[in-house]
C-alpha positions in Angstrom: 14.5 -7.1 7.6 12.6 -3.9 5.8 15.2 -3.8 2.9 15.5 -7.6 2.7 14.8 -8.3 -1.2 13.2 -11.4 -2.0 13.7 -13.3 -5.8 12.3 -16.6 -6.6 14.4 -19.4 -6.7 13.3 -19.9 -10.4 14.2 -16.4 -11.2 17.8 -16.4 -10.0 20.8 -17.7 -12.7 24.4 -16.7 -12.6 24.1 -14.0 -14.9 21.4 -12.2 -13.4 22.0 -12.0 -9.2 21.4 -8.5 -8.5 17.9 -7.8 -10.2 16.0 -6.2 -8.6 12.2 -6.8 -8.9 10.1 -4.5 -6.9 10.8 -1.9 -4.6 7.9 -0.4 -2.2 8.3 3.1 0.0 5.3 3.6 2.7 5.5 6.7 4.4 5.3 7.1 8.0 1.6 8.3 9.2 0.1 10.3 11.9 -2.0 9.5 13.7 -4.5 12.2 14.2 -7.8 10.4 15.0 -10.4 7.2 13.6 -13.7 7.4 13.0 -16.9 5.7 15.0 -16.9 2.5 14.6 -20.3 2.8 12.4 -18.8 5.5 10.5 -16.0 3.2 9.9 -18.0 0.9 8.6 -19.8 2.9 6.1 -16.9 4.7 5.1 -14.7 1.5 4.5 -11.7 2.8 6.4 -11.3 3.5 10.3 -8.7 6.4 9.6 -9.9 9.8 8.2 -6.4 10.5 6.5 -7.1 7.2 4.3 -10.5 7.9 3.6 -10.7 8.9 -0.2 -14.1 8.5 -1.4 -14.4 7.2 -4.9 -15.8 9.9 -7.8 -16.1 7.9 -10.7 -16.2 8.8 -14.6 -16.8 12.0 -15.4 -20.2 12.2 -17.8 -19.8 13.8 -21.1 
């Protein structure tokens, strides 16, 4: 079911059936640990691996 490729009906025809439209790799995770749940909150993820806080534009 993972490598099951899905094309709309509209975007099938009989000279395109192998097209491919999208193909998405998610790597396998640890699990190490997950924040308080307030933390969480704050921090807008539960998982410390995920949690990438945004920086911005640099100012000239």
């Amino acid at each position: 079911m993972y490598n099951q490729i899905y094309y709309p009906k509209s975007f099938l025809s009989e000279q395109s059936p192998s097209i491919k439209l999208a193909q998405a790799y998610v790597p396998i995770q640890k699990y190490v640990s997950i924040y308080p749940p307030e933390e969480a909150l704050k921090k807008g993820t539960v998982f410390p691996e995920l949690d990438f806080p945004y920086v911005g534009e640099k100012m000239r």
